[in-house]
C-alpha positions, 0 to 999 in steps of 0.5 A: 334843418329847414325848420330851424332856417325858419326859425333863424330867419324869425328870430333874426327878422324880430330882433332887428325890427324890435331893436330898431324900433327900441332905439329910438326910445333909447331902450338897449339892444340888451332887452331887444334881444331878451325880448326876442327869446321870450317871443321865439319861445312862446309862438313856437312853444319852445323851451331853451335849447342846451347845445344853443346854450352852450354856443350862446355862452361863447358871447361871454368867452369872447366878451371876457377875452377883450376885456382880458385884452385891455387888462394884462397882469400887471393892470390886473395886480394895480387893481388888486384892492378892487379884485381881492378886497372889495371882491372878497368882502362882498361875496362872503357879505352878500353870500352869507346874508343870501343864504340865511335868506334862502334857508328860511324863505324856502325850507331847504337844506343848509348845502343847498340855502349855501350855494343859492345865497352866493349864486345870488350874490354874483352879477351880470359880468355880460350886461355890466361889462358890455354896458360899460365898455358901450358907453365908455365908462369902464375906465372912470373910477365907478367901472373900475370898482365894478369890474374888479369885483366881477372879475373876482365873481367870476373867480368865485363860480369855481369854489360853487361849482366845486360845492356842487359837486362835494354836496351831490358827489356819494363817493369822492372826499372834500380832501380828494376834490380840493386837492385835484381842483388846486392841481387843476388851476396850477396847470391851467395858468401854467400852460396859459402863461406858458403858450401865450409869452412863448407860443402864441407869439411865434406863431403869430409872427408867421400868420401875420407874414402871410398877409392873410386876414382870414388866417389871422382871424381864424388863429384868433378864433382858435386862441379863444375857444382853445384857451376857453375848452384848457380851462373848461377840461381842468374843471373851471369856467370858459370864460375865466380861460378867455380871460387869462388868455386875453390878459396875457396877449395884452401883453403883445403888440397884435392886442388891438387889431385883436380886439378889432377883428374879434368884435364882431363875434363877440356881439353876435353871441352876446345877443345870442346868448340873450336870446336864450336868457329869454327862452327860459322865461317861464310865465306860469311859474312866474304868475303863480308865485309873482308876490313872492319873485317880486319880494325876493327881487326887491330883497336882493337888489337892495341888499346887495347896493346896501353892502357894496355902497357901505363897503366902498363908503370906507375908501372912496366918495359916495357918488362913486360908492352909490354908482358902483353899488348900482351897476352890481345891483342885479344877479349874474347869468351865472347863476342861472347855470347853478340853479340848473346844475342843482336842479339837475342834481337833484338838491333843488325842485323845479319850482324853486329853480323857476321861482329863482331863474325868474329873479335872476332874468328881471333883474336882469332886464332892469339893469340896462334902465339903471346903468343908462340912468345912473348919474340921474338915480346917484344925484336923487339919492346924494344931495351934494352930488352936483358940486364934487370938485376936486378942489374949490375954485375961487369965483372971485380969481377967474374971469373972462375964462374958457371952460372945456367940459372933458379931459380927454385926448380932445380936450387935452389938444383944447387946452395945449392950444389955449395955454399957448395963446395964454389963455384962461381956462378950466376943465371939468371932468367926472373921471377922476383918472383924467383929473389926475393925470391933469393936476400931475400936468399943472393943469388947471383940472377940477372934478366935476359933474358938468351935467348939474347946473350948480357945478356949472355955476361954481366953475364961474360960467356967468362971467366965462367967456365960453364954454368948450364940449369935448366929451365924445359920449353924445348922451351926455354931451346933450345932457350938459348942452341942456344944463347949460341952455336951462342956465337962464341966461346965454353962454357962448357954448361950442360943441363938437358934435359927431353925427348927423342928428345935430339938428333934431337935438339942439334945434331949439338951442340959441344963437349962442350955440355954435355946433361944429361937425367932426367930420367937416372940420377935419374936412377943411384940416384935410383940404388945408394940409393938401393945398399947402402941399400943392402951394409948396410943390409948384414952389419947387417946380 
């Protein structure tokens, strides 16, 4: 006991001071924690613990129980091209051409080459899906492409596991497997569905009476892994019970104080998680055949952008399609459990396994560096990708305009406001959602990349008459303050700025850029409504 308390404290102590150093070069907490792993390992001659495993791989449960909660089945069925379609064609895609691949690179059995080419084929459903409710992206049309097809990955670990046991099993019939695993995902959704639209309901109704958070809390707790151990003991995966748990309280009104009090645990397993990502981490393995792990990497990731970049080229525009192919490019930590079940069932030798977990966790810790920079790759690799909007705007019919650079809640206030003191203006926005919901509105929304100078340009920004940040991400709100000040010549900008870093970032910016802290214009809203109050209850008095 008091050797794992000096471990714990350790690895804790290492994570926070690596993490903190990390983010100042704005490098993911992702790889803090990856890196964690590798150091515990290596300085106290470690190898990855199971039951440690087991607990670390609650961070996915609960990572897939929020995003169940943002998506009920109704959500689920609007994204059914996205899940089924697009899903369905890359797994059988990628899987195929991986599997032919694994045959002939490492002369092993067809069985085998068939569940190594789609475990290849899956993606971190951990790091995309966390990357990308972090920086809000999961709802532009990229994420919502990305998670339909990780959503049905996370579907295809079934049939895998389920080969695993039919290729290993020297008794069972494929007959008798395929019959019990059916039954098994009848009686799963059934009793889900069944407990959270009549159960889970009333028993929260009682716990919510109490007024007690930590009841609250520790029913949610229970929801969670009770629903993740439901579906584990019919044969399937935790975190797919998590989700269709959390699909089915979205339906109810307790989804986002759910989500809130859940957040928490979900980001400590995640990290825990990573930290055992790292401890499997074999460098001698690694070193000895680095020619060869570095060629299957470079293989892998390529083949699968190449795929997904066609296959959503038919429906949807090509930054979009290099965006999405990007964000899916690595192998998932799935993966890692296949290979260790195929090493443990003896249809895989130890070094293959390392040679392939070693793939799957560089992939890995790439992906964060990818996903922060996917706006910077996608406009290296589509030379159009600066003017994308959804349709032209005549520079000869607009001046003298306001240019608001987002569509969201904030800029939507920006825009009632101008439209009521009839004012010009226009909006640029990259989420084609938002774009839609504006043009359905009559307002005048284009989509646009506003980071990118000629988008800029075309919106007419010479003759504006100021340009309005709404955006809520910060790194792109100084990405596009930077496109801006790089214009050449001054354009009146505002920036709502949240924080308290304005003055490190736009230190070098001109007069012609008014900064206004949040926090100190709801100051002065606040003091405003307050003092009114106070005017009017002198009046009555």
């Amino acid at each position: 006991m008091e050797h794992f308390l000096v471990l714990f404290l350790i690895a804790t102590a290492f994570a926070v001071v690596l993490n903190v150093f990390f983010k100042r070069f704005e490098i993911p907490t992702i790889i803090g924690y990856i890196v964690t792993g590798v150091f515990i390992a290596q300085i106290f001659g470690l190898s990855y613990d199971t039951d440690l495993t087991h607990i670390a791989e609650f961070g996915i449960v609960f990572l897939m129980f929020t995003i169940g909660l943002e998506f009920s089945f109704k959500h689920l069925m609007s994204m059914k091209r996205e899940v089924f379609l697009n899903g369905i064609i890359q797994v059988v895609i990628t899987g195929t051409i991986f599997s032919l691949l694994a045959q002939y690179a490492f002369d092993i059995g067809q069985k085998t080459a068939i569940i190594i080419g789609f475990a290849l084929a899956l993606s971190s459903t951990a790091i995309v899906l966390k990357t990308l409710n972090d920086n809000g992206d999961i709802t532009q049309i990229y994420g919502r492409k990305a998670l339909g097809i990780l959503l049905f990955q996370d579907l295809a670990v079934i049939p895998l596991l389920l080969m695993i046991d039919i290729f290993s099993s020297k008794t069972s019939s494929i007959e008798d497997l395929l019959v019990t695993t059916m039954t098994s995902a009848v009686i799963v959704i059934i009793l889900l569905y069944f407990i959270g639209k009549y159960v889970f309901n009333l028993v929260l109704y009682f716990v919510v009476k109490t007024n007690s958070q930590e009841i609250f809390i520790t029913t949610i707790l229970f929801t969670v892994v009770g629903s993740s151990f439901l579906a584990h003991y019919f044969g399937f995966s935790y975190s797919l019970g998590a989700f269709i748990a959390g699909m089915l309280i979205a339906e109810t009104q307790y989804k986002h104080q759910i989500e809130a009090d859940l957040i928490p645990f979900r980001d400590l397993l995640l990290g825990l998680f990573f930290i055992t990502v790292g401890m499997q981490i074999n460098f001698e393995i690694i070193f000895k055949n680095l020619f060869v792990v570095l060629i299957i990497l470079v293989d892998v990731m390529v083949v699968k952008v190449a795929v997904v970049y066609a296959l959503l080229l038919l429906f949807i525009k090509k930054r979009v399609a290099i965006k999405t192919a990007l964000s899916i490019c690595q192998v998932g930590e799935f993966a890692l459990a296949i290979f260790s079940l195929l090493n443990v069932n003896n249809m895989l030798n130890n070094e293959i396994s390392q040679i392939l977990t070693a793939v799957v966790i560089i992939s890995m810790v790439i992906t964060p560096f990818i996903l922060k920079n996917l706006g910077k790759i996608a406009d290296k690799l589509e030379e159009d990708a600066g003017v994308d909007l959804f349709e032209q705007i005549k520079p000869d019919s607009i001046n003298g305009h306001f240019i608001i650079c987002g569509y969201g809640r904030l800029g939507q206030e920006v825009v009632n406001r101008l439209k009521t003191q009839g004012m010009p203006y226009l909006v640029l926005e990259s989420d084609l959602t938002a774009v839609q919901l504006g043009r359905s509105r009559g307002e005048n929304v284009f989509f646009g990349n506003a980071t990118q100078k000629v988008t800029l340009e075309k919106a007419c920004v010479q003759t504006c008459a100021a340009v309005i940040l709404t955006v809520s991400n910060e790194q792109k709100l100084e990405m596009i303050a930077n496109a801006i000040k790089d214009l050449g010549y001054p354009v009146n900008t505002v920036i709502r700025f949240t924080g308290t870093e304005e003055k490190q970032l736009y230190s070098n910016f001109g007069d012609n850029f008014h900064l206004i802290r949040e926090e100190r214009a709801v100051a002065r809203v606040l003091i405003h409504e307050a003092l009114q109050c106070r005017i009017d209850k002198n009046i009555q008095d």
